[in-house]
N, C-alpha and C positions, 0 to 999 in steps of 0.2 A: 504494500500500500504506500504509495507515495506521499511526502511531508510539502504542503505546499506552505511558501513563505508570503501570507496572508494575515494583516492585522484583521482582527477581529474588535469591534465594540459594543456590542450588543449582543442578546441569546439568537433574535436572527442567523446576526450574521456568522454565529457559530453552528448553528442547523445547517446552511449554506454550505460551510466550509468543511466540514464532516462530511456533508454529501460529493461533494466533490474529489475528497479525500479517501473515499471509499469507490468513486465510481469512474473516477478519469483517468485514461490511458496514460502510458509514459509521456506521447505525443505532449497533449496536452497539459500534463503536469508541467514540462519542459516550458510552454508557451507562457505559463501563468507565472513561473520563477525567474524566467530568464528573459521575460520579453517577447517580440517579434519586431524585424528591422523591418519596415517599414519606407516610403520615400515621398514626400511633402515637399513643394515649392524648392523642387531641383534637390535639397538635399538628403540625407538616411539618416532616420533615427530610429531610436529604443520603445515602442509603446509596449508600457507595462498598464496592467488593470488592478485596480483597486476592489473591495466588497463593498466600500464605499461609491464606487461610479455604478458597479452593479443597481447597488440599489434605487439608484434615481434613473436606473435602467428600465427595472422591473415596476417601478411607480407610473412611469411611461407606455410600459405595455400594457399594466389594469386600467392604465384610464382611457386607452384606446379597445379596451373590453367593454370597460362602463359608458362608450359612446355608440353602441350597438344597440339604441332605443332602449336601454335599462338607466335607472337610474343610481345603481351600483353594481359589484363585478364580485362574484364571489369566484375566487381560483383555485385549483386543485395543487395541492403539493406537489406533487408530478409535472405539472405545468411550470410552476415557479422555477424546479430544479432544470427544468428544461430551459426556461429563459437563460438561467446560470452558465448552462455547457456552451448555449448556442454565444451569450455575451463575451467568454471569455476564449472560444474559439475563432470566434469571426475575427478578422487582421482588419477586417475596414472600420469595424466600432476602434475609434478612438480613448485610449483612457490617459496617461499624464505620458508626454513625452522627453526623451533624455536625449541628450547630441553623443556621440558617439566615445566622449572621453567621460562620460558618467554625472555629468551637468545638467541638471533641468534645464529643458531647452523652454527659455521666454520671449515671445516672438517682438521684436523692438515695432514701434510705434510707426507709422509714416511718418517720414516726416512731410509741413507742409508750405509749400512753399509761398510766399509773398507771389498776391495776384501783380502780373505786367501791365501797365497800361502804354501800349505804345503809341510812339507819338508820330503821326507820318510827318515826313518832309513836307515844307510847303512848295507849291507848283514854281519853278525856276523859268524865268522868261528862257525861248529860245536866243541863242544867242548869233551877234550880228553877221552875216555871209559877206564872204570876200568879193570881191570883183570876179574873179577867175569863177569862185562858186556859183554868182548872177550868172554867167555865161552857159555853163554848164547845163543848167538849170534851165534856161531857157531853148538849148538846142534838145533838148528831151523832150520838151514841150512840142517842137516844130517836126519832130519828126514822123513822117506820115503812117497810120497806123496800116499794116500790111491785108488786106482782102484775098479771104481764099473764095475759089468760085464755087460756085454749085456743083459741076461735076468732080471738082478734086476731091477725094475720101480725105474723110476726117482721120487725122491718126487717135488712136487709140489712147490714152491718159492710163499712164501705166501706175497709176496712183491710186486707181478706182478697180475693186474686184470683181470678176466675174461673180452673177448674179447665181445661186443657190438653188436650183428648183425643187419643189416643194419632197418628189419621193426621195431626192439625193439628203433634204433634212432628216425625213425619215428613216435612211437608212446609217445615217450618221448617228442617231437616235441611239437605235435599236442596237448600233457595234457597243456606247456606249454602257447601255443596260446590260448587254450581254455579259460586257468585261467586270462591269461591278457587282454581277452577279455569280462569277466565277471569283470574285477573291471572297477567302473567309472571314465570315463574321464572328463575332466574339470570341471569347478566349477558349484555350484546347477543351476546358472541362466542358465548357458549352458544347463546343463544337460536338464534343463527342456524346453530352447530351441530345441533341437533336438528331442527331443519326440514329441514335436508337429509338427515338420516340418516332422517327420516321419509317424504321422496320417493324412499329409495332402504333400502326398510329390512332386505333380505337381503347388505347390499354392507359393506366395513370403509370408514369417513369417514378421510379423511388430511386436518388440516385446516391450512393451511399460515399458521402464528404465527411471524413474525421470519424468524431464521434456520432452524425447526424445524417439520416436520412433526408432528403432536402427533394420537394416535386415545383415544377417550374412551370411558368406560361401561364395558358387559361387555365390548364387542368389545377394548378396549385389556389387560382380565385373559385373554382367551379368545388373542392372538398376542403377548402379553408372552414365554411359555414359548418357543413355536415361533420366535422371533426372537432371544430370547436376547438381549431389551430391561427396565431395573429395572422393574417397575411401582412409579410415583408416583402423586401427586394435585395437582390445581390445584384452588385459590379460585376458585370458578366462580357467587361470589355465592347459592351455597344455603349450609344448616344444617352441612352434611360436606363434604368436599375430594370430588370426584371422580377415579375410575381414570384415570390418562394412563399413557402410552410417550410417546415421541417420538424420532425420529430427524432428522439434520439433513440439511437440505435437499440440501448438493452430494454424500450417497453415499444419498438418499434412492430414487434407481432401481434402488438393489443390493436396499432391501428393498422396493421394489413389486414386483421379480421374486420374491422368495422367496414373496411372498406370495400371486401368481397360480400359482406351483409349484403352491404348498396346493392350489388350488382354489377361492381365495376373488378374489370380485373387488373392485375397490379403485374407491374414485370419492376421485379429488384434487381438493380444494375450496382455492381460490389466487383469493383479492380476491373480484369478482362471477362468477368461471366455474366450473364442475365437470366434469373429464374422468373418462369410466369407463371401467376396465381390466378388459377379462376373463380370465379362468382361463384360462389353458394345456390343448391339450385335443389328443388324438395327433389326428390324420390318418390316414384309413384311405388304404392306399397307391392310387392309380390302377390300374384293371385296361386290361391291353392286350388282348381279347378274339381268341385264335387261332382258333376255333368256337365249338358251342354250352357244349362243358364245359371248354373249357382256356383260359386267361389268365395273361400275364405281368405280373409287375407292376414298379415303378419300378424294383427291383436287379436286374431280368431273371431274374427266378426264376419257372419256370413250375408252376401251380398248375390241377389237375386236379380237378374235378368230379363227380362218381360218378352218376348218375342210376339211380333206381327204375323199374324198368316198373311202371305201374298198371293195370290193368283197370278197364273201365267198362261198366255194363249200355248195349247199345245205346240200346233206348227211353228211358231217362233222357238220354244224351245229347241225342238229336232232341228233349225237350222244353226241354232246356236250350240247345239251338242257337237256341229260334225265340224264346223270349226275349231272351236275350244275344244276339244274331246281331253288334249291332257290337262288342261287348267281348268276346266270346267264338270265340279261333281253334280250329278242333278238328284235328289230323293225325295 
């Protein structure tokens, strides 16, 4: 069991630390003693976490419980401890930062500078032309502007671009969509998320990160409700955070089962393998056949049959007997 170096100040936040001490992997003990480098505004530091930033962690996700049309938020143990794993494993929550020689790093102030007010030059008369200049100046004047005729071609202004027609935009278009559609988007785990939710694309992906089973996209807003998980977001290397849940890994089969209840089936994605779990689905009971209309089934309950007499035109029969002769019994 690993000793994590966690001040504690209240019975909280020794429930907390107990539970973490009893249930977090080497991994993670590691992250919570030692840090994770991290990199901010060009440079790398040390973000360590507190029980202390926890907690105004966990006060932040009851009150985004208690805004789901309740007027308070009652939370499960198991939840709490789960906000715990999930706070002090995520690298992107922030807790007190250190520069890399062991300094609290405190971010200096802008500084601000005195507004400029500039002042323009005032307009300088032109100034007076020489003789030589006058002269000059006036034979530019006098000189006859040159006339091209009607039949001489214009030369072409090779300053002016040929004109774009409309399918050559569209196809300039379409090379570009294509290219940015072939470079990948977000980061490898993503990537390799959506491949599989692409070979399996009617199923919820459980994709298993650290300690934490974590489900992404619509499917993670579509069983956030039903599970009575926050919906978050992760840095997944696009423009926006994407939807996650997550639940942890050792009561992670309480919610695989709720969630095959639903009807949904689940593929658990863990290192290079994927197991798929199906929907829960009744069983019609075994029938014990007494004759042609009566059967007992598993609880010994006997279940009666009602049968129609049917009439049938003879001659249709015999034409249907010499057809069907083997799939067809008649009595």
């Amino acid at each position: 069991m690993p000793t994590l170096n966690l001040e504690t100040k209240d019975k909280a936040q020794e429930v907390i630390k107990e539970y973490l001490e009893n249930s977090a992997s080497d991994v993670l003990a590691e992250k919570i003693n030692d840090g994770v480098i991290i990199e901010k505004d060009g440079k790398r530091f040390i973000n360590k976490k507190t029980l202390d930033g926890f907690m105004k962690y966990a006060c932040a996700e009851a009150r985004k419980q208690a805004e789901k049309g309740k007027n308070n938020a009652c939370i499960e143990d198991s939840v709490v401890f789960g906000w715990a794993v999930h706070y002090f494993e995520e690298n992107s929550i922030e807790g007190t930062l250190y520069n890399e020689d062991g300094t609290e790093y405190k971010p200096s102030a802008p500084k601000q500078s005195a507004p400029i007010n500039p002042t323009l030059p005032k307009p300088q008369p032109k100034p007076q032309m020489s003789l030589f200049e006058l002269m000059d100046e006036r034979k530019k004047t006098a000189e006859p502007v040159k006339e091209t005729s009607k039949d001489e071609p214009k030369q072409p202004d090779e300053n002016i671009n040929d004109e774009i027609s409309e399918e050559e935009q569209q196809e300039i278009l379409a090379e570009l969509v294509a290219e940015e559609e072939q470079k990948p988007a977000g980061s490898p785990m993503y990537r390799q998320y959506t491949d599989i939710q692409r070979k399996y694309p009617d199923s919820i992906i459980a994709y298993r990160l650290g300690d934490f089973y974590e489900v992404f996209g619509e499917n993670a807003a579509k069983i956030a409700e039903e599970l009575d998980l926050t919906l978050t977001g992760r840095n997944c290397g696009l423009d926006e955070r994407v939807p996650m849940v997550g639940f942890p890994y050792h009561v992670a089969e309480t919610y695989f089962n709720k969630l095959t209840d639903c009807g949904y089936t689940v593929v658990v994605a863990e290192s290079d393998k994927c197991v798929e779990l199906l929907p829960k689905i009744q069983i019609e009971p075994e029938k014990h056949w007494v004759s042609d209309t009566v059967y007992v089934d598993n609880d010994g309950v006997m279940h009666e049959i009602e049968e129609t007499p049917t009439c049938y035109e003879s001659n249709s029969l015999c034409i249907l007997q010499e057809f069907f002769s083997e799939e067809l019994i008649l009595r």
